[in-house]
Legacy VTK file of the C-alpha trace (Angstrom):
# vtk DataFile Version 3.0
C-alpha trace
ASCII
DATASET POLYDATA
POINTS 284 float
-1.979 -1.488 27.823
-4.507 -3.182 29.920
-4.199 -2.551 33.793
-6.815 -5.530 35.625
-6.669 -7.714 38.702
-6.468 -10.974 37.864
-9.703 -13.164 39.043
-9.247 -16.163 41.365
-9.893 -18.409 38.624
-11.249 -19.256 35.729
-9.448 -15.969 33.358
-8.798 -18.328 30.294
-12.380 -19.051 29.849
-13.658 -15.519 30.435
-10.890 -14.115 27.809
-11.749 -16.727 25.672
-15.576 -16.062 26.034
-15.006 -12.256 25.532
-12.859 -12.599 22.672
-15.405 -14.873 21.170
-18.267 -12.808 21.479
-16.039 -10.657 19.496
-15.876 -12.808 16.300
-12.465 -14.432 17.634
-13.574 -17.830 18.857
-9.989 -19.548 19.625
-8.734 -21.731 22.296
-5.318 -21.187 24.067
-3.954 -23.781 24.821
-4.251 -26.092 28.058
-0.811 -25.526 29.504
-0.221 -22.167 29.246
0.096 -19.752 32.170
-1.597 -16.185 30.899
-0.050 -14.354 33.257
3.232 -15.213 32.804
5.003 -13.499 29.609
3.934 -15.081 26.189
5.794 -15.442 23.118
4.603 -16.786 19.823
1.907 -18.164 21.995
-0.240 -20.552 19.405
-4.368 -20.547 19.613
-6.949 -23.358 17.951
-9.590 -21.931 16.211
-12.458 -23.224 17.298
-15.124 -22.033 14.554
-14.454 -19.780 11.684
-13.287 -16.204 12.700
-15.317 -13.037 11.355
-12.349 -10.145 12.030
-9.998 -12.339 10.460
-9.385 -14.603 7.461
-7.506 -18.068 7.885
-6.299 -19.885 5.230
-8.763 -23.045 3.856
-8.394 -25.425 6.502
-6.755 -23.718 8.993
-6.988 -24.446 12.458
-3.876 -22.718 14.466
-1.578 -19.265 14.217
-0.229 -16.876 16.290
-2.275 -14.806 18.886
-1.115 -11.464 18.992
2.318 -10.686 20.947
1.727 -9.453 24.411
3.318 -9.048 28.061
1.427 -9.952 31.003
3.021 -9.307 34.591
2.632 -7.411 38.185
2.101 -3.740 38.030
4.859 -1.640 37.222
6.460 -4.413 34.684
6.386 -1.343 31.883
7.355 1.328 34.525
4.791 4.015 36.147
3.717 5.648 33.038
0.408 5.277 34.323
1.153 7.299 37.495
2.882 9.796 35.545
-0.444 10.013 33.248
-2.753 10.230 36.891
-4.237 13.464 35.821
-5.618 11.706 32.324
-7.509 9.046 34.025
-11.085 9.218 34.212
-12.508 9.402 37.483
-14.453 6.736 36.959
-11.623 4.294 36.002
-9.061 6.077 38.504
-10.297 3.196 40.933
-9.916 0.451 38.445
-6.400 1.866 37.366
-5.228 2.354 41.080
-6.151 -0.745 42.801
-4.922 -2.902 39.592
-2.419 -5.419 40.711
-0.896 -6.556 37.331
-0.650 -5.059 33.244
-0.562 -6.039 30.006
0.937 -4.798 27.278
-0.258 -5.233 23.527
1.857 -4.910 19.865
2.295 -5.563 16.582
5.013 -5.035 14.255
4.719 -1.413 12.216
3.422 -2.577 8.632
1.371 -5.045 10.381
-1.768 -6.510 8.798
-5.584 -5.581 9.436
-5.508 -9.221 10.688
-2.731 -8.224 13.029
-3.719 -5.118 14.309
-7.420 -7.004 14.800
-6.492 -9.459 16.961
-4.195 -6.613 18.992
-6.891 -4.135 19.609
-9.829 -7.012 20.244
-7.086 -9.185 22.543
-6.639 -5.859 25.007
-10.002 -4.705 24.695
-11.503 -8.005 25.720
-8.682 -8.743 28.246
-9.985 -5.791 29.728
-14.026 -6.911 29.743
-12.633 -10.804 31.216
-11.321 -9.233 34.203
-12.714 -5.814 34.730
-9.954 -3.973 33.748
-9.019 -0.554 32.035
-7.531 -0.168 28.713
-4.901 2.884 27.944
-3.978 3.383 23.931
-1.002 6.352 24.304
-1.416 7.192 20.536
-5.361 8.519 20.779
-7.923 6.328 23.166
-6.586 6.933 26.465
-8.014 5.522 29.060
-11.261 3.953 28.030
-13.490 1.053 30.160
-13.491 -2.503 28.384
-16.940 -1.661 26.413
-15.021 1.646 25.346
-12.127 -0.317 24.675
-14.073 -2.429 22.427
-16.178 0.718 20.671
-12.541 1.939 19.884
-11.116 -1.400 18.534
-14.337 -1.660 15.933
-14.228 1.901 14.889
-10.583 2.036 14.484
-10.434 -1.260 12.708
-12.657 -0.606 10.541
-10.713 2.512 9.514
-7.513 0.857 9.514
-9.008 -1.970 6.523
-10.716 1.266 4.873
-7.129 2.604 4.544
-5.690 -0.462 3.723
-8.265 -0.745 0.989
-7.919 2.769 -0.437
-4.266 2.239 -0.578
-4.271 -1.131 -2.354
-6.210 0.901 -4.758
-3.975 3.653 -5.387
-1.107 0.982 -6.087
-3.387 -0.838 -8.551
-3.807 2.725 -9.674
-0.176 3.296 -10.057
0.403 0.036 -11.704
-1.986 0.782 -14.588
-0.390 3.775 -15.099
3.163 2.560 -15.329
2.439 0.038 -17.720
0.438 2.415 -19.712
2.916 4.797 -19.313
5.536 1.749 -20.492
3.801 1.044 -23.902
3.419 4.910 -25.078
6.934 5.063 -23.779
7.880 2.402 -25.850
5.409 2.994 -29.223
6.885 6.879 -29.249
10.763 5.470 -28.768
9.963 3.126 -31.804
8.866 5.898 -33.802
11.804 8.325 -33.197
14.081 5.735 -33.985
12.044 4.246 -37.115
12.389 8.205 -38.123
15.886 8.708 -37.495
16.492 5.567 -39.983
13.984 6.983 -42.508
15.507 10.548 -42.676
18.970 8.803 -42.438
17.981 6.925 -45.896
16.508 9.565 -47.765
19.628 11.447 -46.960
21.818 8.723 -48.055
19.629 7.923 -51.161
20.009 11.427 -52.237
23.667 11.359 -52.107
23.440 8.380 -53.757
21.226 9.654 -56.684
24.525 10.925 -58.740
27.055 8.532 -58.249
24.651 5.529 -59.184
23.376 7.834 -62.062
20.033 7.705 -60.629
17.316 9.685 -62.910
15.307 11.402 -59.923
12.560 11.611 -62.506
12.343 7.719 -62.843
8.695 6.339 -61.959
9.954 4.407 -58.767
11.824 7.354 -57.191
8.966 9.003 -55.396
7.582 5.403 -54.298
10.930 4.860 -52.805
11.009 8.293 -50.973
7.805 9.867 -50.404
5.826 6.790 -48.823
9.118 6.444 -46.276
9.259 10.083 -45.401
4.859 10.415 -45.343
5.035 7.260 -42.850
7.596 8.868 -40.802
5.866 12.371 -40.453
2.534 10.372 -39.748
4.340 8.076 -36.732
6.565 10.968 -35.219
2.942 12.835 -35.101
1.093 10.654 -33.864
3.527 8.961 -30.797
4.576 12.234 -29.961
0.876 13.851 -29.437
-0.445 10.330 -27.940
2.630 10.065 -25.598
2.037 13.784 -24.373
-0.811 13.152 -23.736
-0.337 10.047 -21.135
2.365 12.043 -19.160
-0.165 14.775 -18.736
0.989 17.492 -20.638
-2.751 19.722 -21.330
-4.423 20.988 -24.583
-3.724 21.883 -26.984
0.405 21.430 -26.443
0.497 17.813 -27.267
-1.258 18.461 -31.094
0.871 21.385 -31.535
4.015 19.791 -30.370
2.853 16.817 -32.387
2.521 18.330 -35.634
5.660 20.330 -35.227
8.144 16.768 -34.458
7.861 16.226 -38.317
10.699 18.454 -38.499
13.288 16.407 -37.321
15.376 18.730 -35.280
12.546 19.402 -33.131
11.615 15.532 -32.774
14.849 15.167 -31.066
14.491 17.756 -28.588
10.751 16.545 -27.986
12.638 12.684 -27.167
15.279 14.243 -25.222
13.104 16.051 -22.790
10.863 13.068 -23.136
13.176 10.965 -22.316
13.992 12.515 -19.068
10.204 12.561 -18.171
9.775 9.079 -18.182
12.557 8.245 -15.852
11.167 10.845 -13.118
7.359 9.715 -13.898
8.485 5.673 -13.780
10.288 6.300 -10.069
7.015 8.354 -9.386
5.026 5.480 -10.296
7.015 2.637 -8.962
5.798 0.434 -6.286
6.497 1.172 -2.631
LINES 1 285
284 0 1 2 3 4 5 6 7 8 9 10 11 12 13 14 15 16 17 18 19 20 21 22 23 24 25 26 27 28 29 30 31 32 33 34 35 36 37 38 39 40 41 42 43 44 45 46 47 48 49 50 51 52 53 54 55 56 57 58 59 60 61 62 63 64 65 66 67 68 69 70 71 72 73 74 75 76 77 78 79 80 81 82 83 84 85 86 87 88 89 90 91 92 93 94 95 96 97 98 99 100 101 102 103 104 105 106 107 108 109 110 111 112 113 114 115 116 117 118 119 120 121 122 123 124 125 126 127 128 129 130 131 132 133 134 135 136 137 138 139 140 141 142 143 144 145 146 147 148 149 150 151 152 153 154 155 156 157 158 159 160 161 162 163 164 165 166 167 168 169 170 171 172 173 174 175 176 177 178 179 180 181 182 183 184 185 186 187 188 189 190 191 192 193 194 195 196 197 198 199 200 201 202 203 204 205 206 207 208 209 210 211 212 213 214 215 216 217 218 219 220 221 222 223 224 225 226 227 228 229 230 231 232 233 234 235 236 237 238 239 240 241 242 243 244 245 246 247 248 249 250 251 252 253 254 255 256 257 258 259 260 261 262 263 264 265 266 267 268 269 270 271 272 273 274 275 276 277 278 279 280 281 282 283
């Protein structure tokens, strides 16, 4: 909210000036009444901004959306709030003849919330105003108003960047999660099919009068089963070990899948952990 009394002329070039000085050096456009209520209101840009990035090329968008009218447009929450003001802005706030009121959409951009806090606060300096923020300024003059747009800016793109982090973070660790998900799947099931053929093969032995003492047998059976211990190890320890289970419990619970039995109840409980870890790690 800005509360100001609007000068006898000449308020389009002062906002502009202010908002300039600000690293927002746009034009509104020649028709337009300020004081009347704005929607969607379109601004030239005049010179590249610095608190904002346009696209290459980009001349026009959107000014921030805002409400200008006579005092008492948004109700008397400022009367109401009397005991808050400053008494050196009580003067400013009382004799104010009109208010304007500031927004952007929750979820809104750095860009957004830029040209929100930096519209009011320099509304504010191109008329003499006050500026109110309900959620944690208060009342603040227009330089205050401006001290508090910077600072909380600044730790609005800090945030912004942080968080873009910790979904890059997230990312990385789904899909790394995803491939020792999918390496230690492989490996049950290749193990499944080996144990599943050495069992067969062995009930095969007599009725295809195989001699179990023939050169080929152990060639046939031992390099299956060895590569199926070695794989059930090895996916189950390196898949523990991505999903954060500690030392030494991965190696131990590694070495012990290469009895089958207890490779199944390792996937099934695996199994289960990836779906609550994937949601976990899913983009919001």
């Amino acid at each position: 909210m800005v509360y100001f009394t609007p000068p006898a002329s000449g308020l389009k070039e002062r906002w502009e000036g202010a908002l300039a000085d600000e690293g927002l050096p746009l034009r509104f456009p020649d028709d337009v009444d300020l004081l009347e209520f704005q929607e969607d209101l379109q601004v030239t840009w005049t010179a590249m901004p610095s608190l904002i990035e346009l696209s290459p090329g980009q001349t026009q968008s959107y000014f921030t959306y805002f409400e200008i009218g006579p005092r008492g447009r948004h109700g008397d929450g400022d009367e109401d709030d009397s005991a808050h003001i400053p008494a050196l802005l009580r003067a400013s706030v009382d004799s104010a003849t009109h208010e304007a009121f500031f927004s952007s959409s929750a979820g809104r951009s750095a860009d957004g919330l830029a040209l929100q806090l930096i519209g009011a606060a320099t509304l504010a300096k191109a008329s003499g105003g006050v500026a109110l923020d309900p959620q944690g300024g208060g009342y603040m003059s227009a330089d205050e108003a401006l001290v508090f747009a910077h600072d909380t800016l600044a730790t609005y793109r800090d945030a912004m960047v942080a968080e873009e982090g910790e979904r890059a973070e997230r990312a990385e660790g789904l899909e790394e999660l995803g491939r020792r998900w999918l390496w230690f799947r492989g490996a049950f099931i290749a193990s499944c099919a080996v144990w599943a053929y050495l069992v067969i093969f062995t009930l095969l032995i007599g009725p295809l009068r195989i001699s179990a003492r023939a050169s080929w047998v152990p060639v046939v059976t031992l390099v299956p089963m060895l590569a199926a211990v070695v794989f059930a190890v090895r996916s189950t320890r390196n898949y523990l070990e991505a999903i954060g289970v500690p030392w030494p419990m991965p190696w131990l619970i590694g070495l012990a899948s290469f009895f089958p039995p207890i490779h199944a109840v390792v996937y099934w409980w695996a199994r289960k952990r990836y779906r609550v870890l994937r949601a976990r790690l899913a983009p919001r």
